[in-house]
C-alpha positions as CSV (number, residue, x, y, z in Angstrom):
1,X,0.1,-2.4,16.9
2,X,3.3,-2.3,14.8
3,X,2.9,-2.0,10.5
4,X,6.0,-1.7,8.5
5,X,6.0,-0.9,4.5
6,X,9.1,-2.6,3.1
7,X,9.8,-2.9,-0.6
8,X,9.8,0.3,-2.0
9,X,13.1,1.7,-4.2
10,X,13.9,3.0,-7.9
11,X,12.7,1.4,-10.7
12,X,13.1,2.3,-14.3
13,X,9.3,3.5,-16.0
14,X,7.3,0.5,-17.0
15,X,8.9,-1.0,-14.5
16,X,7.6,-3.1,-10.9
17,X,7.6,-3.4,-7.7
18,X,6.0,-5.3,-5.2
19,X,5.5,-3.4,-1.5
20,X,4.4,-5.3,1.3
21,X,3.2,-4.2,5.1
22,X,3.8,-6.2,7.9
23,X,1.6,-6.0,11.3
24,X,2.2,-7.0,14.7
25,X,1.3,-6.7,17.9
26,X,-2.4,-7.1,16.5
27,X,-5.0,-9.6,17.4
28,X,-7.4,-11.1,14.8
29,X,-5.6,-9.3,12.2
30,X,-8.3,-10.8,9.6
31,X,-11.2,-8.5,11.3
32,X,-9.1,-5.3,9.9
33,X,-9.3,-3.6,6.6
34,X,-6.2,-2.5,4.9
35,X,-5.3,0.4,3.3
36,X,-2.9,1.6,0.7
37,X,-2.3,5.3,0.6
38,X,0.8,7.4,-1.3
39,X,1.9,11.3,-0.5
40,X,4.0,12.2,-3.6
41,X,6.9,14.9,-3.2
42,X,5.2,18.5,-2.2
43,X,1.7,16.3,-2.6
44,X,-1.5,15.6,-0.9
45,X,-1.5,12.3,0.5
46,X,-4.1,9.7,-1.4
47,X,-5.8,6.7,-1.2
48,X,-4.5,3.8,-4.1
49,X,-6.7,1.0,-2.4
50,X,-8.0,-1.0,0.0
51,X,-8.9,-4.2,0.8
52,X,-12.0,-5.3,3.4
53,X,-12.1,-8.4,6.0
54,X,-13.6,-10.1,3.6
55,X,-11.1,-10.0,0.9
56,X,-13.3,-7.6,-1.5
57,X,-10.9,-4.9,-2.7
58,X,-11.5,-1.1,-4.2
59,X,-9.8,1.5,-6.1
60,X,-10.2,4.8,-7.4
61,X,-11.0,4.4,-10.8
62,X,-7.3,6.0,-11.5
63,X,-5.8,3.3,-9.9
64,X,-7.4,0.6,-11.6
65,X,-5.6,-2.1,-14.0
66,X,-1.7,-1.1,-13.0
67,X,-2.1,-1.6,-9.1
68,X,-3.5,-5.1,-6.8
69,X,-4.0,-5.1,-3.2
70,X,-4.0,-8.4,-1.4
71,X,-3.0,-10.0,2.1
72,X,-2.1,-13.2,3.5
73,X,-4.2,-13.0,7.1
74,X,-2.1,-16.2,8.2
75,X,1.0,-14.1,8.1
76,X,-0.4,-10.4,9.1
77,X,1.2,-9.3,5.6
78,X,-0.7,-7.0,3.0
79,X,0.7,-6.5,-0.2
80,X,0.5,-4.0,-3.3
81,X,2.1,-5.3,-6.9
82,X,2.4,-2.2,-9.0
83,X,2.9,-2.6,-12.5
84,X,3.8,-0.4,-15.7
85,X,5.3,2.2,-13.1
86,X,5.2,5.7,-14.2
87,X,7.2,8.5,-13.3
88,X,4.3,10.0,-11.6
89,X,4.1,7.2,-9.5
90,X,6.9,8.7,-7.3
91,X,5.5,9.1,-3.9
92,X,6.5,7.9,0.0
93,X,3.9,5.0,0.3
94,X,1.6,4.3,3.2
95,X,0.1,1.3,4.5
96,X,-2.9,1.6,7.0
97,X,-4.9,-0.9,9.5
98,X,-8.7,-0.3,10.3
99,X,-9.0,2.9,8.5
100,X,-7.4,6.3,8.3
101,X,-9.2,8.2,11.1
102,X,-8.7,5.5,13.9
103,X,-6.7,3.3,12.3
104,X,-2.7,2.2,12.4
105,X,-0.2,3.5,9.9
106,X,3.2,2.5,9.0
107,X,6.1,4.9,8.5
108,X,6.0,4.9,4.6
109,X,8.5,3.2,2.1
110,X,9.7,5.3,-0.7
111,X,9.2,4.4,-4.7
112,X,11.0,6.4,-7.0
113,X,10.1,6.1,-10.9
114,X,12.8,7.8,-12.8
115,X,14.9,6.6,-15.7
């Protein structure tokens, strides 16, 4: 199984971006969970949201109102649209398949907030 984070860069504060993780090599992608985790510069890494088989998504309640998670299971693609960016938003971020203990990860795609 292959995942790969693309769309990450520098954006201005209050800015967007939209990140989006492609798998391959998988079958019956739709039977996975997806994850979205961040590790910020010196930083723990953390979860910023997932989204179940079933298309039911969570957040930590920090996360909530600035940030969607969504996929498109015909095209193996999950995506994360983050709005009103702030600079504390800097972080290398993650995409995950089937969970973080067993699951696949991607390499990470930076976002830098920063005017």
């Amino acid at each position: 199984v292959q995942v790969a984070e693309s769309g990450g860069g520098s954006v201005q504060p209050g800015g967007s971006l939209r990140l989006s993780c492609i798998v391959s090599e998988i079958n019956e992608f739709n039977t996975y969970s997806m994850y979205w985790y961040r590790q910020p510069p010196g930083g723990q890494r953390e979860l910023v949201a997932g989204i179940y088989q079933s298309g039911t998504t969570t957040y930590p309640d920090s996360m909530k109102g600035r940030f969607t998670i969504s996929r498109d299971n015909a095209k193996n693609t999950g995506y994360r649209q983050m709005n009103d960016l702030h600079a504390n938003d800097t972080a290398v971020y993650l995409c995950n398949v089937g969970g973080a203990q067993f699951g696949y990860w991607g390499q990470g795609t930076q976002v830098t907030v920063a005017s």
